[in-house]
ROKOLKE-283013 format. One record per atom (N, C-alpha, C, O): residue in one letter; x negated, y, z. Coordinates in pm, whole numbers, plus 50000, padded with zeros to 5 digits. Example, Ala and Ser with C-alpha at 12.3 -4.5 7.8 and 13.67 -1.06 7.14 Angstrom:
<nodes>
A486814943150780/A487704955050780/A486804967050780/A485764966850846/S487154977550708/S486334989450714/S487105000350787/S486595011450804/
</nodes>
This chain:
<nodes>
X953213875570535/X952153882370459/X952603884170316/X952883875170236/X952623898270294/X953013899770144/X951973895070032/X950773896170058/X952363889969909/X951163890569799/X951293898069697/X952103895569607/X950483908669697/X950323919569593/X950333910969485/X949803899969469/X951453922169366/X950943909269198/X950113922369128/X949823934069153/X949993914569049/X949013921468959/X949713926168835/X950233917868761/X949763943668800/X950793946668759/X950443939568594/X949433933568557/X951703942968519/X951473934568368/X951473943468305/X952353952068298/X950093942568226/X949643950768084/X950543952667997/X951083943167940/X950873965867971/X951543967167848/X950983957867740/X949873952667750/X951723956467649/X951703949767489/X951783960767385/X952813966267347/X950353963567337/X950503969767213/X951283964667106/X951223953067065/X952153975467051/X952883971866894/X951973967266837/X950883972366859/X952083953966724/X951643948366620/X951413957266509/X952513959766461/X950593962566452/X950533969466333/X951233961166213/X951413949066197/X951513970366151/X952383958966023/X951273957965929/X950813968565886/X950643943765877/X949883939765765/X950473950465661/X951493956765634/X948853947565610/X948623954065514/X948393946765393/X947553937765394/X949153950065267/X949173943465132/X948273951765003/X948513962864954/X947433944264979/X946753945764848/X947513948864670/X947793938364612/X947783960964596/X947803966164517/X948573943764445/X949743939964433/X947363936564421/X947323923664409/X948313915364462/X949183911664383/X948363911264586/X949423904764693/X950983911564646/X952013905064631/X950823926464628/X952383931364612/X952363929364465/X953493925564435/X951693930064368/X951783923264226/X952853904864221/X953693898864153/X951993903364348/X952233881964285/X953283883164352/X954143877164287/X953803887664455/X955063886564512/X956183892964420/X957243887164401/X955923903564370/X956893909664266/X957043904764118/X957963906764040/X955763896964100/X956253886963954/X956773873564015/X957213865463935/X956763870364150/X957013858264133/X958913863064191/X959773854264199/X959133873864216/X960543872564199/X961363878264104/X962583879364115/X960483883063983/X961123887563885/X960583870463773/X960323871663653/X960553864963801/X960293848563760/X959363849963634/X959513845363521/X958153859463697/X956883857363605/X955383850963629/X954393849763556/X955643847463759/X954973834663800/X954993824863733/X953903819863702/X956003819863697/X956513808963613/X957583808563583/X958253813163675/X958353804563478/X959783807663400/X960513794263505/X960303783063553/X961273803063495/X962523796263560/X963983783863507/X964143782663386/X964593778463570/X965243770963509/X967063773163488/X967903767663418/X967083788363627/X968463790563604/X968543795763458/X967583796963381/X970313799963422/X971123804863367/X970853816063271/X969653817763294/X971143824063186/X970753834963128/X971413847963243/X971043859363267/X972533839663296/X973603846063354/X973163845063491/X973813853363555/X972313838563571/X972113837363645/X971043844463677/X970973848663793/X969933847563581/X968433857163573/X969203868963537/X968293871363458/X969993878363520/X970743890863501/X971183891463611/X970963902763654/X971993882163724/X972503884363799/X971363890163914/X971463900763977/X970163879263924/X968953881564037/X968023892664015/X967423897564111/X967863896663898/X967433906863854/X968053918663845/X967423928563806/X969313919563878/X970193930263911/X970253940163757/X970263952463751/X970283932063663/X970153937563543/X969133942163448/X968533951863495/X968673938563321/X968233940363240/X967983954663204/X969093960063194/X966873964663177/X966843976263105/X967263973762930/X967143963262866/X967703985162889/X968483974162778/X968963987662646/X969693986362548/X968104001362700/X967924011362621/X967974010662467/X968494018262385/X967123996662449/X967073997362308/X968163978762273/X968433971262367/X968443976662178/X969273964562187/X968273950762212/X968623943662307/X967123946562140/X966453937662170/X966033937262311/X966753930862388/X965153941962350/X964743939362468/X965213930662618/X964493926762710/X966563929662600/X967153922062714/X966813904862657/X966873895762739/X966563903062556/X966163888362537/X964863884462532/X964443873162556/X964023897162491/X962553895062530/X962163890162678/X961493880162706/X962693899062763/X962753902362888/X963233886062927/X962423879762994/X964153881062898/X964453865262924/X964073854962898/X964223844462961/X963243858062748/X962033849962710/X960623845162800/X960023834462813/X960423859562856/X959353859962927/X959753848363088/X958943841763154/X960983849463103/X961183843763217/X962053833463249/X962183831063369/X962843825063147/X963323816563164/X962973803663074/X963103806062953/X962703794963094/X962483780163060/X963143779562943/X963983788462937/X963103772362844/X963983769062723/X964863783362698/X965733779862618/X965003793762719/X965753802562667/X965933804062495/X965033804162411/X966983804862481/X968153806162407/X968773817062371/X969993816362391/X968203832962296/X969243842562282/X970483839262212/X971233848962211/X970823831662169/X972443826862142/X973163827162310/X974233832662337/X972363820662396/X973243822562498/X973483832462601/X974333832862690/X972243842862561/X972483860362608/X973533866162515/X974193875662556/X973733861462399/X974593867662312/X975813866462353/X976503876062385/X976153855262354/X977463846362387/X978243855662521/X979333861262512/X977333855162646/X977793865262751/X978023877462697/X978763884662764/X977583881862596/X978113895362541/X979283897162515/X980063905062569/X979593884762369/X980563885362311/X981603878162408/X982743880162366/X981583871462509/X983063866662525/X982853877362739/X983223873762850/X982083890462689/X982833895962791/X981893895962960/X982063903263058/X981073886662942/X980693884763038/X979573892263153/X979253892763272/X979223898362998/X977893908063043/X978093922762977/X978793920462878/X977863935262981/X977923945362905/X976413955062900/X975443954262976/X976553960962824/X975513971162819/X976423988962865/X977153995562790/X976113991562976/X976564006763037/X975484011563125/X974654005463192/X975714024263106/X974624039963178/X974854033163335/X975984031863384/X973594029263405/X973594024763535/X972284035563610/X972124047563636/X971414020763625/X970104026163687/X969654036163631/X970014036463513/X969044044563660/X967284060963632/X968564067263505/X968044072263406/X969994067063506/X970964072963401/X970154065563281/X969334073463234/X970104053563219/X969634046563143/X970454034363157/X970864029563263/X970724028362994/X971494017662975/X971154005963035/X970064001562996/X971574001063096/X970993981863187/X972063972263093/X973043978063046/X971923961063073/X972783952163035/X972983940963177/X972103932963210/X974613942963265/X974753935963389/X975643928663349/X976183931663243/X976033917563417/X976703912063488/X978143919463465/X978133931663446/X979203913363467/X980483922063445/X980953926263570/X981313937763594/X980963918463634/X980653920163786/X979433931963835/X979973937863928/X978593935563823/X977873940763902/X978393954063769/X978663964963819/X978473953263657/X978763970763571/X979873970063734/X979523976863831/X980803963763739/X982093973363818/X981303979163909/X981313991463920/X980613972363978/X980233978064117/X978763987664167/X978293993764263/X978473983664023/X976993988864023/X977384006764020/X977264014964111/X977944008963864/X978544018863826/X978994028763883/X978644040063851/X980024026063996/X980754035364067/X979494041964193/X979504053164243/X978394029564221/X977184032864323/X976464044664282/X976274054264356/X976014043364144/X975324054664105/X976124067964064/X975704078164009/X977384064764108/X977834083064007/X976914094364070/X976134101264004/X977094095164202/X976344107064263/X975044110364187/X974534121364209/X974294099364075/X973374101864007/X973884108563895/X973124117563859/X975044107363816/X975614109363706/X976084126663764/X976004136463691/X976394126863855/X977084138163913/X975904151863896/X975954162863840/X974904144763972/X973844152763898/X973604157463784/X973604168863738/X973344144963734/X973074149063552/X974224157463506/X974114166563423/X975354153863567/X976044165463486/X975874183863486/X976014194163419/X975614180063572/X975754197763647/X974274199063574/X973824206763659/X973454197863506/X972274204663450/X972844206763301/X972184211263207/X974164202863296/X974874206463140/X975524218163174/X975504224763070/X976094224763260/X976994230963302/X976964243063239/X978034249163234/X975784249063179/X976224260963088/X976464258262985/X976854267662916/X976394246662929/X977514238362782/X978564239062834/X979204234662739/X979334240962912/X981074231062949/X981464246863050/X982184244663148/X981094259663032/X981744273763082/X983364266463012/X983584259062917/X984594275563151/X985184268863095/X985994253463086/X987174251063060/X985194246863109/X985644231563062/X986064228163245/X985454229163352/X988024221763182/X987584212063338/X987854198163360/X988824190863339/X986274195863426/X986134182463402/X987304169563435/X987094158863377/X988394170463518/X989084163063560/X990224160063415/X990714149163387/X990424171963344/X991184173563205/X990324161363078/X990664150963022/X989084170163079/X987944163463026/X987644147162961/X987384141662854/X987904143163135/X987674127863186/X988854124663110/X988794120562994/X990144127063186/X991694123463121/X991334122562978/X991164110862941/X991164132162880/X991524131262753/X990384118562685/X990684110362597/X989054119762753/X987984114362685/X988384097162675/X988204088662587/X989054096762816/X989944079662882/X990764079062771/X990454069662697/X991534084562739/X992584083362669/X992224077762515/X992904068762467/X991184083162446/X990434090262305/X989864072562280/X989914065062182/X989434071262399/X988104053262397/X988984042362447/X988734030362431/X989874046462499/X991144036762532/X991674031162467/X991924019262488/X992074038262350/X992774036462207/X992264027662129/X992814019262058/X990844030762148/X990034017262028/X988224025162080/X987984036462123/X987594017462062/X986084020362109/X985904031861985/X986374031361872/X984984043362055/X984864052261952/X982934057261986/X982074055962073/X983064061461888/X981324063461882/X981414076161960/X982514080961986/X980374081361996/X979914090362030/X980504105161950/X981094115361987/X980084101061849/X980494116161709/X981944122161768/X982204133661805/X982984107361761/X983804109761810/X984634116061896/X985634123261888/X983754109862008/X984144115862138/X983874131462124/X984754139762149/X982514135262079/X982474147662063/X983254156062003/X983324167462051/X983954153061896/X985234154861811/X986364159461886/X986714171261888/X986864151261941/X988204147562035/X988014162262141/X988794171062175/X986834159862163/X986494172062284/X986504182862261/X987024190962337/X985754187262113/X985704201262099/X987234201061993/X987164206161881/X987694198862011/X989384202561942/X989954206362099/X991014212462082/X989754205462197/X990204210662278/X989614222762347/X990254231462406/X988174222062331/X987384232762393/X986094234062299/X984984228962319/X986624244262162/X985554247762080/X984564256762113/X983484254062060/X984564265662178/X983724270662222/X982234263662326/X981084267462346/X982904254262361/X981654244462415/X980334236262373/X980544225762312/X979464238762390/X978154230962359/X978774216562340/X979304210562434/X978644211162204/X979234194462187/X978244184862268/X978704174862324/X977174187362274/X976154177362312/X976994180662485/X977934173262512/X976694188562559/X977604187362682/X978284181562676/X978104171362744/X979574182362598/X981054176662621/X980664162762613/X981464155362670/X979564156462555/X979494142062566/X978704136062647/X978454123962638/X978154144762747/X977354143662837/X978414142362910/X978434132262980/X979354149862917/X980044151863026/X981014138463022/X981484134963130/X981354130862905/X981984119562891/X981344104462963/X981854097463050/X980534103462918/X979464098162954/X978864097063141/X978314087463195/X979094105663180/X979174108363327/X980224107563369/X980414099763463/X981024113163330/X982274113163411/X983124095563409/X983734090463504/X982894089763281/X983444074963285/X982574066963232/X981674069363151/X982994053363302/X981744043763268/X982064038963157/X983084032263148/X981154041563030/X981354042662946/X980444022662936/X979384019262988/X981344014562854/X980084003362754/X980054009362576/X980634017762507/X978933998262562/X979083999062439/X979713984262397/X979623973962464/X980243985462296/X981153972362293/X980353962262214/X979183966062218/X980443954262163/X979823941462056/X980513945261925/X981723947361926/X979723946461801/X978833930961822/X977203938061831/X976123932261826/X977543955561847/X976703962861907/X975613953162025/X976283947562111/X974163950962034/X973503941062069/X973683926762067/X972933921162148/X974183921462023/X974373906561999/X972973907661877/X972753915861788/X972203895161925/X971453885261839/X971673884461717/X972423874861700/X971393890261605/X971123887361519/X972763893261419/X973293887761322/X973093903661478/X974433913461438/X974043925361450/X973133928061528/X974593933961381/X973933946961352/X975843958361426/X977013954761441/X975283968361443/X976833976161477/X976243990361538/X975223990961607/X977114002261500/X976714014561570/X977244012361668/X978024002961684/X976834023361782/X977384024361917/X978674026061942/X978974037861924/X979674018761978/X980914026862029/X980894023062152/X980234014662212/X981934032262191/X982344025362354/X983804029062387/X984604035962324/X983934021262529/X985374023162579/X984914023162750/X983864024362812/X985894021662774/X985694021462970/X985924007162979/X986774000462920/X984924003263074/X984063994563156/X985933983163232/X986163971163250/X986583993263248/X987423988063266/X988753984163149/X989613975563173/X988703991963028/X989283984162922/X988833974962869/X989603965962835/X987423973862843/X987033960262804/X986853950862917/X987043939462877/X986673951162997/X986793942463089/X988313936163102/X988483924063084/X989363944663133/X990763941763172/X991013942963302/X992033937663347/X990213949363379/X990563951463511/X989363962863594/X988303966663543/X989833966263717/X989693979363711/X988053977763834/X987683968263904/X987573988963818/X986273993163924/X986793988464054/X988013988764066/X985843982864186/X986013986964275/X986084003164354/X985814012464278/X986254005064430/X985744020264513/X983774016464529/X983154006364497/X983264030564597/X982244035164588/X981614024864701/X981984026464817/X980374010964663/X980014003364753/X979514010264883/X979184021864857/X979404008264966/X978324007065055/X976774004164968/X976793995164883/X975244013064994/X974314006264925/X973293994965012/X972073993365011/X974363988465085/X973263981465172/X972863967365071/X971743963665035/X974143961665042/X973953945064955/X973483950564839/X973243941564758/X973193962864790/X972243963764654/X970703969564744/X969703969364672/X970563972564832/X969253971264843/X968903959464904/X967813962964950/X969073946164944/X969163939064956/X968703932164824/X967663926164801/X969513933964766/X968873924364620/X967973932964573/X967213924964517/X967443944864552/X966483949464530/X964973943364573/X964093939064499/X964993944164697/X964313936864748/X963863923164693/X962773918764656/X965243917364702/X964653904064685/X964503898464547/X964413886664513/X964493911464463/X964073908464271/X962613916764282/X961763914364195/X962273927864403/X961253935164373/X960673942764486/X960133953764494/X960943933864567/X960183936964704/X958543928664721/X958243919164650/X957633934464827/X958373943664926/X957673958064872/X956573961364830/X958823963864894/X958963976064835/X959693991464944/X960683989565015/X958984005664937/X958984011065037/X960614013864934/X961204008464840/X960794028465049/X962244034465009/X961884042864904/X962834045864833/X960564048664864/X960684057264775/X961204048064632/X962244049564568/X959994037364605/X960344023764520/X962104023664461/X962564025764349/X962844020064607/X963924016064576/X964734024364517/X965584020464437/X964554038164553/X965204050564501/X964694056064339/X965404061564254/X963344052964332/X963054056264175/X963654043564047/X963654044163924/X964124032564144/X964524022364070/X965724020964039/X966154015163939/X966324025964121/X967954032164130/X968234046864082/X969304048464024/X967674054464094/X968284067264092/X968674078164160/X968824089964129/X968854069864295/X969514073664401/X968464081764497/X967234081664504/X969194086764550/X968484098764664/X969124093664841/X970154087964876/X968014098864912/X968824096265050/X968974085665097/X970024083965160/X968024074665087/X968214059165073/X967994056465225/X968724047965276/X966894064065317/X966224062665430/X967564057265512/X967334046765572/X968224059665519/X968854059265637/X969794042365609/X970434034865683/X969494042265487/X970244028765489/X969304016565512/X969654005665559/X967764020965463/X966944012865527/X967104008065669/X967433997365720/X966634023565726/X966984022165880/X968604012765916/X968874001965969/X968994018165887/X970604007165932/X970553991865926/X971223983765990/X969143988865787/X969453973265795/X968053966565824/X967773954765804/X966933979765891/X965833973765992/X965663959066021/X964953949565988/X966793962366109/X966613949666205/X966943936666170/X967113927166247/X967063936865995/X967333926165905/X966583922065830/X966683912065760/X965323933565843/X964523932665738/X962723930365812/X962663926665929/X961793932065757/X960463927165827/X959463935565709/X959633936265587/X958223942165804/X957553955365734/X956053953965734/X955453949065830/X955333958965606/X954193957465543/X953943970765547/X954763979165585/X952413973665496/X952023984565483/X951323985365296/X950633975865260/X951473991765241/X950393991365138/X948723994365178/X948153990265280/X948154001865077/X947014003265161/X946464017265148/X945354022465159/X947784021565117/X948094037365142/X948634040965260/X948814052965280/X948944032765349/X949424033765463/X951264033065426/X951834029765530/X951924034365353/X952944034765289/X953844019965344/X953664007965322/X955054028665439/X955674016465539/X956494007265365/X956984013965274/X956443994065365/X957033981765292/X958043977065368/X957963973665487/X959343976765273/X960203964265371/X960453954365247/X960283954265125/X960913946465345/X960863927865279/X962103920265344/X962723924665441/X962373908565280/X963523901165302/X962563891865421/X961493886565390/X962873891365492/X962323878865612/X961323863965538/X960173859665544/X962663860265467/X962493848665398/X961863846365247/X961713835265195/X961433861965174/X961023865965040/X959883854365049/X959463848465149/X959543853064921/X958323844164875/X957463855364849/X957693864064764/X956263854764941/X955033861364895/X953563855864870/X952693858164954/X953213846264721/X952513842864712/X951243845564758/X951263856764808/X950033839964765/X948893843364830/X948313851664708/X948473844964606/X947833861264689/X947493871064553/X946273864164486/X945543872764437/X945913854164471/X944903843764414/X945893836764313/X945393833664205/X947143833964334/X947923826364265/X947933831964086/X948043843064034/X947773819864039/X947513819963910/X948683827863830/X949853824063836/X948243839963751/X949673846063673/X949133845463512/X948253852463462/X949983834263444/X949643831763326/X950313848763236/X951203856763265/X949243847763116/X950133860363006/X951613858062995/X952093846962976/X952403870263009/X953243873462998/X953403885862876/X952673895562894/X954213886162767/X954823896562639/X956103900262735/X957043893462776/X955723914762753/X957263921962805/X957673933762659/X956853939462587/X958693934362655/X958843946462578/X959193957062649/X959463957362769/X959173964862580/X959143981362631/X960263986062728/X961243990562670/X960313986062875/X960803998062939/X960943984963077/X961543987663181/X960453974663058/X961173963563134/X960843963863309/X959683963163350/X961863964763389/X962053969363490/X960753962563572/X960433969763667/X960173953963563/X959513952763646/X957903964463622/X957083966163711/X957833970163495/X957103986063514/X957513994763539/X956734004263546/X959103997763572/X959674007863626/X960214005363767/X960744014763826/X960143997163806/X961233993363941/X960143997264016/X959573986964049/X959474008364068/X958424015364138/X958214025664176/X957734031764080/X958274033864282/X957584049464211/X955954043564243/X955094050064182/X955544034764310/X954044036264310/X954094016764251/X954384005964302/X953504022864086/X953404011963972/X952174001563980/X951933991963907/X951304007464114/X950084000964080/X950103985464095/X949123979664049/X951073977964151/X951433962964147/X951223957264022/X950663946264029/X951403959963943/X951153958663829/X950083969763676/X949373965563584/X950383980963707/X949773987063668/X948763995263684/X949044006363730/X947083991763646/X946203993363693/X946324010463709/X947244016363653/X945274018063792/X945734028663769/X944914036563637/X945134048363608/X944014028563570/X943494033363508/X943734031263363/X942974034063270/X945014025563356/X945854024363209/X947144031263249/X947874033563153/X947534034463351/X948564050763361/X948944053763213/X948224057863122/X950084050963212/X950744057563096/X950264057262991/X950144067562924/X949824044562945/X949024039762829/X949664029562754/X949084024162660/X951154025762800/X952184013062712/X952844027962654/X954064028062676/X952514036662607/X953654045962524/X952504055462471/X951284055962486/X953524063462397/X953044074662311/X953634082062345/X954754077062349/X953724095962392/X954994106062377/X956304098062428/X956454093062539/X957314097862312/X958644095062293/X958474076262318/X958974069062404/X957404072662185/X957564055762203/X956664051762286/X955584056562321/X957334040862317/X957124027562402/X956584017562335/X957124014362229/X955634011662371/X955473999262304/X955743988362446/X955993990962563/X955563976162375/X955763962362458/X954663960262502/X953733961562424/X954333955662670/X953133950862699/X952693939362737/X953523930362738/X951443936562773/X951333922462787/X950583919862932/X949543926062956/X951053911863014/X950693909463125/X949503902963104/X949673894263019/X947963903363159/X947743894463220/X946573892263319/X945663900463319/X946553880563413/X946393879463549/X947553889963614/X947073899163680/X948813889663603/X949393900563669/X949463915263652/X950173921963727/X948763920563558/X948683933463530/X948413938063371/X947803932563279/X949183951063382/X949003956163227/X947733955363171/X946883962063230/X947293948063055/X946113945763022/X946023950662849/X945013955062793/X947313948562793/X947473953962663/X949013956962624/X949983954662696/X949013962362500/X950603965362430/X950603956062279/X949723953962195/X951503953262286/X951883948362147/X953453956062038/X954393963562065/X953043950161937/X953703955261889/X954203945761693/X953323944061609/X955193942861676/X954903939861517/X954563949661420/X954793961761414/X953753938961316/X953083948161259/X951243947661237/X950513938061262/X950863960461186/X949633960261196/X949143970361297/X948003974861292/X949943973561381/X949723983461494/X949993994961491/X949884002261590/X950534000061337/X951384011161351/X952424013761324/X952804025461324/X953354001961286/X954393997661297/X955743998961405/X955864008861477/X956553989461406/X958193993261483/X957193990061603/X956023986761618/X958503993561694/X957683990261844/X958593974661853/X959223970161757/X958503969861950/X958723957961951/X960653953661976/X961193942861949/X961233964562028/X962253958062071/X963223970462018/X964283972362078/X962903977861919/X963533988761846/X964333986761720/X964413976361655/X964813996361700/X966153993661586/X967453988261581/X967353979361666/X968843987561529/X969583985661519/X969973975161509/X970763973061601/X969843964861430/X969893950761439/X969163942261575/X968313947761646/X969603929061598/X969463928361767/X968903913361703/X969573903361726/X968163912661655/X967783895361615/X966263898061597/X965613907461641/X965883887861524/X964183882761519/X963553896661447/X964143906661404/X962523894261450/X961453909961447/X961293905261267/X961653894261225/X960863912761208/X960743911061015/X959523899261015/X958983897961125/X959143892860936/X957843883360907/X956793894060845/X956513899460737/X956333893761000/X954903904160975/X954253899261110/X954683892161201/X952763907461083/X951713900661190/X952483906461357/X953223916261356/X952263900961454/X952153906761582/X950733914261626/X949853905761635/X950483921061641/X949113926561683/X948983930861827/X949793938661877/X947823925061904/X948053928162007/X946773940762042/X945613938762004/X947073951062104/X945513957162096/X945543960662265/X946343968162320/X944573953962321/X943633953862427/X943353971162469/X943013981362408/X943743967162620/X943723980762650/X942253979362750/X941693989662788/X941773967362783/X940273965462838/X939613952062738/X940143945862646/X938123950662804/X937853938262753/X938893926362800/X939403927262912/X939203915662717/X939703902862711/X938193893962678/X937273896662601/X938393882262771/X937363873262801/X937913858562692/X939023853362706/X936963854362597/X937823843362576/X938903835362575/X939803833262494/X938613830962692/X940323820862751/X941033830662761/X942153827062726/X941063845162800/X942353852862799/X942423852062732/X943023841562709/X941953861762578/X942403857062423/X943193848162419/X944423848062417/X942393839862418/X943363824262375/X944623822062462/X945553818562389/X944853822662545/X946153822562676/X946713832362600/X947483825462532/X946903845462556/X947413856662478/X947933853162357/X949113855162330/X947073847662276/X947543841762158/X948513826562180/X949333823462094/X948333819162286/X949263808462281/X950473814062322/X951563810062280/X950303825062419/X952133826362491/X952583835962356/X953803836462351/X951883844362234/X952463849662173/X953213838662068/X954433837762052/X952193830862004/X952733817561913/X954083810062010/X954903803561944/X954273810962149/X955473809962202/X956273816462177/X957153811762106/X956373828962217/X957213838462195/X957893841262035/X959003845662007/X956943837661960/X957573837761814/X957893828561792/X958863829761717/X957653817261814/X958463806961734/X960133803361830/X961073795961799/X959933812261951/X961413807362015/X962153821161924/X963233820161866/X961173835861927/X962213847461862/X962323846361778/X963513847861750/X961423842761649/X961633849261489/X962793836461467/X963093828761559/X963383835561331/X964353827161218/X963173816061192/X961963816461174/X964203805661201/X963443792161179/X963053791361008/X963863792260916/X961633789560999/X961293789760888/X960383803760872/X959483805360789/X960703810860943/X960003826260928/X958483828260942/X958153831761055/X957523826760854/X956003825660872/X955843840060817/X956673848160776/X954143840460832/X953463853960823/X952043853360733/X951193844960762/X951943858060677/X950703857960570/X949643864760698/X949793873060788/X948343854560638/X947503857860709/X946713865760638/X946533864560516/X946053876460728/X945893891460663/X944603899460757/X944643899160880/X943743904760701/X942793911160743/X941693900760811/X941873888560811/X940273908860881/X939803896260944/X939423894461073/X938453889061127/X940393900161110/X940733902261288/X942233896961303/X942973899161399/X942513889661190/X944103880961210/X943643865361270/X942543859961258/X944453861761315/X944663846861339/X945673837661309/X946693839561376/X945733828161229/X947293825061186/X947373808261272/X946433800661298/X948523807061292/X948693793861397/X948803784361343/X948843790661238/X948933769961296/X949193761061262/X950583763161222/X950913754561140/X951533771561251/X953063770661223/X952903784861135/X953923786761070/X951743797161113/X951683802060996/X952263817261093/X952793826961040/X952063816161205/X952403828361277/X950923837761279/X949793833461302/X951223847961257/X950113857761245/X949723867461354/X950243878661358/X948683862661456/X948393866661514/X947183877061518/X946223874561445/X947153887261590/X946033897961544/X945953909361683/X946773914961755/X944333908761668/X944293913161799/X943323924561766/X942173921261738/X943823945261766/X943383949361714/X942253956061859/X942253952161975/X941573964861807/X939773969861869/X940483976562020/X941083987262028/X940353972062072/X940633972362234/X939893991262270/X938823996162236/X940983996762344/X940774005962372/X940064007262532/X940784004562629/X938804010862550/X938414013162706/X938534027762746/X938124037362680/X939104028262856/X939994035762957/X939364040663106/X939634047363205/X938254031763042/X936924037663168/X937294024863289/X938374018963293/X936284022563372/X936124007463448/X937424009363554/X937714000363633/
</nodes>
């Protein structure tokens, strides 16, 4: 006697969870180490962070302030000067300060971005050929680091008829250009020069990576994060398929846009309740750009409200999200991580102005991590006259000021 079985129910696919605007906030500060400051290396938070934005010279120590334990810009400096770290055109064609190690390898990843940018110069450089170009420009920064003016110089003695601003576009793209020291170092002043990535270094680029082990660390400095994310954070175009290739390595969320997330298996994703004390970022700092969809951090209803036009100001985290900008000064002042000299900000007030209401204890949490932040940045001894009557001055004579909060609608 046969026994009929009973056939077996398919298994519906698992939908992939869905993450809260919030949840993808605490997971992305807590691996850019703004959960709580961390205890590695200066060299070691550049390395996990896959580099510093670093456009303007201060900012790469703000940016380390915010996130490492006892930090020390003497010892971001130090990696400068003896070589270890550089400032070169990487990520979104914008300066990063990496790892000497990751400029080689980073660099050669993005040309196809640079390749781009060039060709929107191309009616500057009728004429010009670029392989000549490259040769002479190598040759010109080889010799001794040369500014920019320069390079432009060198170039149009060979091809006057050319748009100069091109020809240094075209330098600039075509080789990985640093800027050398004591250009950003702490508390040293220097115009821009540069040379190739591989003269100051002393040794030469790899070939063109594979982008799988940089999205990989992407991820795991700023996941979980879809492919558009990873590509506006990079530069890069065409990323899909490398996702797909490393799938089956990786494990998938949804936003609540429906928007597929991938993630490292093993990533830390706090529960989005987790406490995110104030954080002072200065202006451009990757964890507001490492996005195309910013709302992890940035509410959507302060959109493009840490800048003006052209400037940037510095913002201030808190509970996890853009809540205000700061700036030294009385608020119409430098922006925070601007100018030529790479050391402590002048002895003047900090002002912070509120981009919603602040509740008490925020205040106060705002004003203690700023009285942090200054007494590790400014010159020992450096106090601030207390001034107006919306200032606050600290027991150590730091001038704190918190100007009429702008509302932006609920």
């Amino acid at each position: 006697m046969s026994v009929k079985k009973n056939p077996v129910a398919p298994v519906a696919p698992v939908a992939p969870a869905a993450l809260s605007p919030r949840a993808l906030g605490r997971a992305t500060l807590e691996r850019q180490l703004l959960l709580r400051r961390a205890t590695m290396s200066a060299k070691g938070a550049v390395e996990h962070l896959v580099g510093l934005q670093a456009q303007n010279t201060k900012p790469p120590y703000y940016q380390l302030f915010a996130r490492l334990d006892g930090f020390d810009p003497a010892e971001l400096a130090g990696l400068m000067e003896s070589r270890e770290a550089v400032r070169i055109v990487t990520l979104r064609s914008t300066i990063h300060l990496h790892t000497a190690a990751d400029a080689l390898t980073l660099r050669p990843l993005v040309q196809a971005a640079r390749d781009r940018e060039l060709r929107t110069f191309r009616k500057g450089l009728v004429g010009v050929d670029p392989d000549r170009l490259g040769a002479i420009a190598r040759k010109v920064v080889e010799e001794r680091p040369r500014t920019p003016r320069e390079i432009r110089e060198a170039l149009l003695a060979e091809w006057p008829e050319a748009d100069p601003q091109s020809l240094g576009v075209a330098a600039r793209c075509l080789l990985p250009l640093v800027q050398v020291t004591p250009r950003g170092v702490w508390g040293r002043s220097g115009e821009v020069a540069l040379t190739t990535v591989e003269h100051w270094l002393g040794r030469p680029s790899g070939p063109v990576p594979a982008p799988d082990a940089t999205v990989l660390r992407y991820l795991g400095a700023f996941g979980p994060a879809s492919v558009r994310d990873m590509q506006a954070w990079a530069g890069l175009t065409r990323m899909r398929e490398v996702f797909e290739r490393l799938r089956p390595r990786l494990i998938t969320f949804r936003d609540e846009n429906g928007v597929e997330l991938f993630d490292l298996p093993d990533a830390p994703r706090p529960d989005e309740d987790t406490p995110a004390p104030p954080r002072f970022l200065p202006e451009f700092d990757n964890v507001l750009l490492g996005h195309a969809d910013r709302s992890r951090v940035i509410p959507p209803r302060y959109r493009g409200r840490n800048g003006n036009g052209n400037q940037a100001y510095g913002t201030v985290l808190v509970d996890g999200f853009l809540a205000a900008i700061w700036r030294f000064g009385d608020g119409s002042g430098a922006r925070s991580g601007s100018g030529t000299r790479s050391g402590p900000g002048p002895a003047a007030a900090l002002t912070v102005q509120p981009l919603g209401r602040l509740s008490p204890a925020e205040r106060d949490a705002v004003t203690d991590e700023a009285v942090r932040m200054l007494s590790t940045m400014r010159r020992a001894g450096t106090n601030t006259k207390r001034a107006g009557t919306n200032a606050g001055t600290d027991a150590n004579g730091h001038d704190i000021r918190f100007a009429t909060f702008v509302d932006f609608g609920p």
